[in-house]
C-alpha positions in Angstrom: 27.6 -40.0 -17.4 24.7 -37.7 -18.5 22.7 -38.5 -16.1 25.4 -37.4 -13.5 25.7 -34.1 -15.4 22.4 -33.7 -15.4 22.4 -34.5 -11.7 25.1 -32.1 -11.1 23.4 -29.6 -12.6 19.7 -29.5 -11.1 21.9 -29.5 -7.8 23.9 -26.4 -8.7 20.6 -24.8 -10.0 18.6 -25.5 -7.2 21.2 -24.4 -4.6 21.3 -21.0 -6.3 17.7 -20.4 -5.8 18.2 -21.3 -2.5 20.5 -18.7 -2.1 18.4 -16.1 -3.5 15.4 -16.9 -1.7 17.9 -16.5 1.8 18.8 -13.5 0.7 15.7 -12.3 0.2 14.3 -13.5 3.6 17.7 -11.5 4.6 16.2 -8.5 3.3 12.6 -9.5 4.3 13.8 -9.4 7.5 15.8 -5.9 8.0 13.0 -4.2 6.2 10.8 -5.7 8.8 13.0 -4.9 11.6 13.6 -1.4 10.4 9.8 -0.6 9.8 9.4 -1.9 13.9 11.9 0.2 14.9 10.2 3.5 12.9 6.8 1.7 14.5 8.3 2.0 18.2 9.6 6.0 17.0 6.5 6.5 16.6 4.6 5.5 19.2 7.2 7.2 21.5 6.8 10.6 19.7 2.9 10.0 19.9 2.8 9.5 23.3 4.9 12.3 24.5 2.5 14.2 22.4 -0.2 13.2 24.3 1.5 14.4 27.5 2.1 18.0 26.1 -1.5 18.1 24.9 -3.3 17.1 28.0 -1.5 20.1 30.2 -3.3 22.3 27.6 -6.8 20.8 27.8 -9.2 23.3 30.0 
């Protein structure tokens, strides 16, 4: 029976660290989505840049 217990338990343990480690892919993931988003801002506001600043070049 302790066996089972002990069974039980390594199962229980190990599927909560699986959760965590999903939720921080989760996290891993929006951060990494949010940071192309700001990367794609960016390059958008950069470019446009680059069209007001060449109709001032002489």
């Amino acid at each position: 029976m302790r066996a089972f217990k002990g069974i039980s338990t390594v199962a229980h343990t190990t599927a909560s660290g699986t959760q965590e480690v999903s939720a921080a892919a989760e996290e891993q993931l929006a951060s990494m989505e949010e940071m192309s988003s700001s990367f794609h801002a960016v390059t958008h506001m950069a470019e446009g840049m680059q069209e007001l600043v060449s109709r001032f070049r002489v």
